[in-house]
C-alpha positions as CSV (number, residue, x, y, z in Angstrom):
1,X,18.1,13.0,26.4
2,X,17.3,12.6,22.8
3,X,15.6,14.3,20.6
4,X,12.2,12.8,20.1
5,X,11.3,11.3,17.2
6,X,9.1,13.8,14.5
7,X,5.7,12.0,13.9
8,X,4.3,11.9,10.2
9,X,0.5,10.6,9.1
10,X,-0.6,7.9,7.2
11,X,-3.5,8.4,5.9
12,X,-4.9,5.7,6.5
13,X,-7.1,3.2,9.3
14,X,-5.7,-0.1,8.2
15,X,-3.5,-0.8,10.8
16,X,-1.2,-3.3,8.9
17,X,-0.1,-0.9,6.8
18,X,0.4,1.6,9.7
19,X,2.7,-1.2,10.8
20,X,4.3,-2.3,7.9
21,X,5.5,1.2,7.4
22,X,6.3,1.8,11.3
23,X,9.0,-1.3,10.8
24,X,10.4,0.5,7.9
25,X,10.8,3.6,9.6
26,X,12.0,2.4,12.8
27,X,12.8,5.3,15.7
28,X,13.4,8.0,12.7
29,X,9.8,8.8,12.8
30,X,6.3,7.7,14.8
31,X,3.7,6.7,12.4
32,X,0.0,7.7,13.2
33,X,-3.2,7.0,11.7
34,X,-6.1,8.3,11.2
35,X,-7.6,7.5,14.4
36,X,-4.7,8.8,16.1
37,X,-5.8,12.7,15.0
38,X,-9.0,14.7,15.1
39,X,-11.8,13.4,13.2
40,X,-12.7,14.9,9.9
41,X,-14.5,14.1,6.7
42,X,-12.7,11.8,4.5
43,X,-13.1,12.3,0.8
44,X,-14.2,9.5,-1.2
45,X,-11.3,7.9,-3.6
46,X,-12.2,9.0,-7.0
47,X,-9.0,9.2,-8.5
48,X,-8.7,7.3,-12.1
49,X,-5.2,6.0,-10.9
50,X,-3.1,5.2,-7.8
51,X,-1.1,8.1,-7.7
52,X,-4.2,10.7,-8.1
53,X,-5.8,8.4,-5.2
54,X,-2.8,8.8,-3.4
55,X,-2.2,12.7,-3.6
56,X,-5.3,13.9,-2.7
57,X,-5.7,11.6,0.3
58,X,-2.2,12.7,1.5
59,X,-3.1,16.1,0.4
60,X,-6.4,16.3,2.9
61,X,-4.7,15.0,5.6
62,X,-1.8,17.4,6.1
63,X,-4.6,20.4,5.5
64,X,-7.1,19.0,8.2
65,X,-4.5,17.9,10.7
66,X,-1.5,20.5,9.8
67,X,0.9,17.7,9.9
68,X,3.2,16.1,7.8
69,X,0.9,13.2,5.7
70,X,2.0,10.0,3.5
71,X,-1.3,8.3,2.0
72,X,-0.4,5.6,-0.3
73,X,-2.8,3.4,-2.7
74,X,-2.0,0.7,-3.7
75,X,-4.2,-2.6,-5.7
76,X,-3.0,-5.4,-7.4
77,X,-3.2,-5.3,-11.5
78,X,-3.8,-8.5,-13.4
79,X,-3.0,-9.2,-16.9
80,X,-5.5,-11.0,-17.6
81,X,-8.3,-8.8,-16.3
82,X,-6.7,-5.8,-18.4
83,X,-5.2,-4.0,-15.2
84,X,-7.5,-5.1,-13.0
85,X,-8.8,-4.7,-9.8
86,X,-6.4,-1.8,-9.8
87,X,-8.0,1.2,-7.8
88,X,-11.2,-1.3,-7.2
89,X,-8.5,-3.9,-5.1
90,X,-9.7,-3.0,-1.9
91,X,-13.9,-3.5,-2.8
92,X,-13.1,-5.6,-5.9
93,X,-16.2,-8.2,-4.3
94,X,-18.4,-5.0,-3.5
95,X,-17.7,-4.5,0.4
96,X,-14.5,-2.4,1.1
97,X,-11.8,-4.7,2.8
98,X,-13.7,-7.7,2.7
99,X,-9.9,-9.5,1.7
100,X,-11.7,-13.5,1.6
101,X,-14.6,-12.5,-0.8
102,X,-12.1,-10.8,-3.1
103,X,-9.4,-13.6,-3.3
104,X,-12.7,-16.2,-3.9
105,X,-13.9,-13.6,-6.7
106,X,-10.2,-13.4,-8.2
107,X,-9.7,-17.0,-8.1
108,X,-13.6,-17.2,-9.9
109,X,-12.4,-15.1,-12.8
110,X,-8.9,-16.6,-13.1
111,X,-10.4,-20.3,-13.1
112,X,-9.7,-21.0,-16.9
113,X,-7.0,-18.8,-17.2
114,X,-3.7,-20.8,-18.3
115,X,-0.5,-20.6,-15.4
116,X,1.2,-18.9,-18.5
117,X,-1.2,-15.9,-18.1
118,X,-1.3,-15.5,-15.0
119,X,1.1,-12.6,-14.5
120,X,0.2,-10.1,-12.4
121,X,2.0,-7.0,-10.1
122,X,1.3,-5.2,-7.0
123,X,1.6,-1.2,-7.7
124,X,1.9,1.7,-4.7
125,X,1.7,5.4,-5.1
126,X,2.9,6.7,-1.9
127,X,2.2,10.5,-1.5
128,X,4.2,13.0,0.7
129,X,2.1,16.5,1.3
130,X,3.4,19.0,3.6
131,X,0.6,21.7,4.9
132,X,1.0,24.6,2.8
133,X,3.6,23.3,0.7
134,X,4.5,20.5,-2.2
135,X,3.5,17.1,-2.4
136,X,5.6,14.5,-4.3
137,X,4.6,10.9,-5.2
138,X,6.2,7.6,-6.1
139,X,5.3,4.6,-7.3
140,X,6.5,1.1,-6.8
141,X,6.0,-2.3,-8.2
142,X,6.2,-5.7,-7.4
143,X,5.6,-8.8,-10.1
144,X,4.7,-12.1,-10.0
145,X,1.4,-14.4,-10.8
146,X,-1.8,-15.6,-9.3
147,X,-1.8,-18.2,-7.6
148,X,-4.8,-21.5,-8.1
149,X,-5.3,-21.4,-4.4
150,X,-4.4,-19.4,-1.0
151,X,-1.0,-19.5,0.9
152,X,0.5,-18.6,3.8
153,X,-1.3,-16.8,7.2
154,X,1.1,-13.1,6.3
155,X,0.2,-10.3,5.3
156,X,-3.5,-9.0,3.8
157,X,-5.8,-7.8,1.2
158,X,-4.6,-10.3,-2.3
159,X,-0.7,-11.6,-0.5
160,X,-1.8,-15.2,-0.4
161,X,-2.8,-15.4,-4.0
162,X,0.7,-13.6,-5.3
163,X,3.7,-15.4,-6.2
164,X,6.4,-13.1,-6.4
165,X,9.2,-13.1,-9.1
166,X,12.0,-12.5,-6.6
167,X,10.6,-14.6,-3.5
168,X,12.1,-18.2,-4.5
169,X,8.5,-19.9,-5.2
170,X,6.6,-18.5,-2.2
171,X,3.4,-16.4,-2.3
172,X,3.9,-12.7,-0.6
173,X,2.1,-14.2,2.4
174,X,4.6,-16.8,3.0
175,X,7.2,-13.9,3.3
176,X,8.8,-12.9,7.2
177,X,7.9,-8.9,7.6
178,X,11.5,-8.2,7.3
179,X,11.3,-9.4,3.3
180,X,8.1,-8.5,2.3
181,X,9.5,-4.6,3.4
182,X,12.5,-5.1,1.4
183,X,10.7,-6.8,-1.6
184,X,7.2,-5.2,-1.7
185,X,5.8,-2.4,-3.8
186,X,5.1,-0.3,-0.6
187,X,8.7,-1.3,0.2
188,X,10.1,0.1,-2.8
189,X,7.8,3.2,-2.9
190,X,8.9,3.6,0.8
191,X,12.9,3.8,0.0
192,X,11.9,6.0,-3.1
193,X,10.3,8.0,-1.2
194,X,12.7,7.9,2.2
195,X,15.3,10.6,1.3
196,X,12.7,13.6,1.0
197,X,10.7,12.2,4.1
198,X,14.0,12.1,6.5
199,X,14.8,15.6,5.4
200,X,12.3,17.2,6.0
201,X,11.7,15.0,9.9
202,X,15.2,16.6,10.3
203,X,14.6,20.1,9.1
C-alpha cells in the first residue's frame, strides 16, 4: 500500500477555494477546511494588507488545530479606486461574500470611468505556519481590467468583471479550472509557495 497522503489546512470555509487549491495539489496532500477540524474562535481580519491578513489567519489555525495551515487573502485592487476594494473585496457592499451586490457596487463606481482606466489586478498572500515553528508568505498577482458588464458562470467573488491580460479577451470566469490555476494570483502564490509546502508533507 501507499503511503497516505499528509493533510494541510486552509484556513478557510469557502469551499471554492478549498477546491481550487485541492486541484492544484492533486494526491500530494488532502486539503481540509475549517469545518473539517474542531471549532474555535476565529479572529477578526484586521490586518492593513493581504499578507498580515494572511499570516495571522494561517498562524491561528496551525495553533488551535496543531496542524500544518495555509490561509491566503486575497481581493481585487483597482486603479481607479486607489487600490481598492483590496482587504474590503470580500464585504466591499457591506455583507461578507455577498459576490452580486459587490460586482453591482464595482460596476456603480466604475460607470464613468474610461476603458483606458480601467486597469485593475487580483493579489493573494498565501501563508504557510507550522505549529511551533515559522511561517512564510507569498504573494501573487494577476492583471487585467474591469469589465462594463458580467461574464461567464466560473469562478466567484469579482471573476466575471475581470479581464485578464494573459487570457486572450476572456474575463477570469470564462476560464476552464485547469487555466484559471495556472494563470491566477492564487495559482501563482500556490507554485511560489509549493516547494516549502511539499517538503515539509514529505519530512
Amino acid at each position: 500500500m501507499g503511503r497516505r497522503p499528509r493533510r494541510v489546512v486552509l484556513a478557510t470555509r469557502n469551499t471554492k477555494k478549498l477546491a481550487e487549491l485541492q486541484r492544484i495539489l492533486g494526491d500530494r496532500a488532502t486539503v481540509v477546511g475549517l469545518a473539517d477540524v474542531p471549532a474555535f474562535p476565529e479572529e477578526p481580519e484586521t490586518g492593513a494588507t493581504f499578507a498580515e491578513n494572511a499570516v495571522a489567519k494561517a498562524e491561528q489555525a496551525a495553533r488551535e488545530t496543531g496542524e500544518m495551515s495555509l490561509a491566503d487573502d486575497s481581493g481585487l485592487a483597482v486603479d481607479a479606486l486607489s487600490g481598492m476594494p483590496g482587504v474590503l473585496s470580500a464585504r466591499w457592499a457591506g455583507t461578507h461574500g455577498d459576490d452580486e451586490a459587490n460586482n453591482a457596487l464595482l460596476l456603480a463606481q466604475l460607470r464613468d470611468t474610461p476603458d483606458e482606466r480601467r486597469g485593475a489586478e487580483f493579489v493573494c498572500a498565501l501563508a504557510l505556519a507550522v505549529p511551533g515553528g515559522s511561517t512564510i508568505v507569498e504573494l501573487g498577482r494577476w492583471r487585467g481590467v474591469i469589465l462594463r458588464e458580467q461574464l461567464g458562470d466560473n469562478g466567484f467573488g469579482y471573476d466575471p468583471l475581470f479581464r485578464p491580460d494573459d487570457a486572450d479577451g476572456r474575463s477570469s470566469a470564462q476560464l476552464a479550472a485547469s487555466e484559471k490555476d495556472a494563470l491566477s494570483h492564487r495559482g501563482l502564490a500556490t507554485a511560489a509557495i509549493l516547494p516549502a509546502l511539499l517538503e515539509l508533507l514529505s519530512s
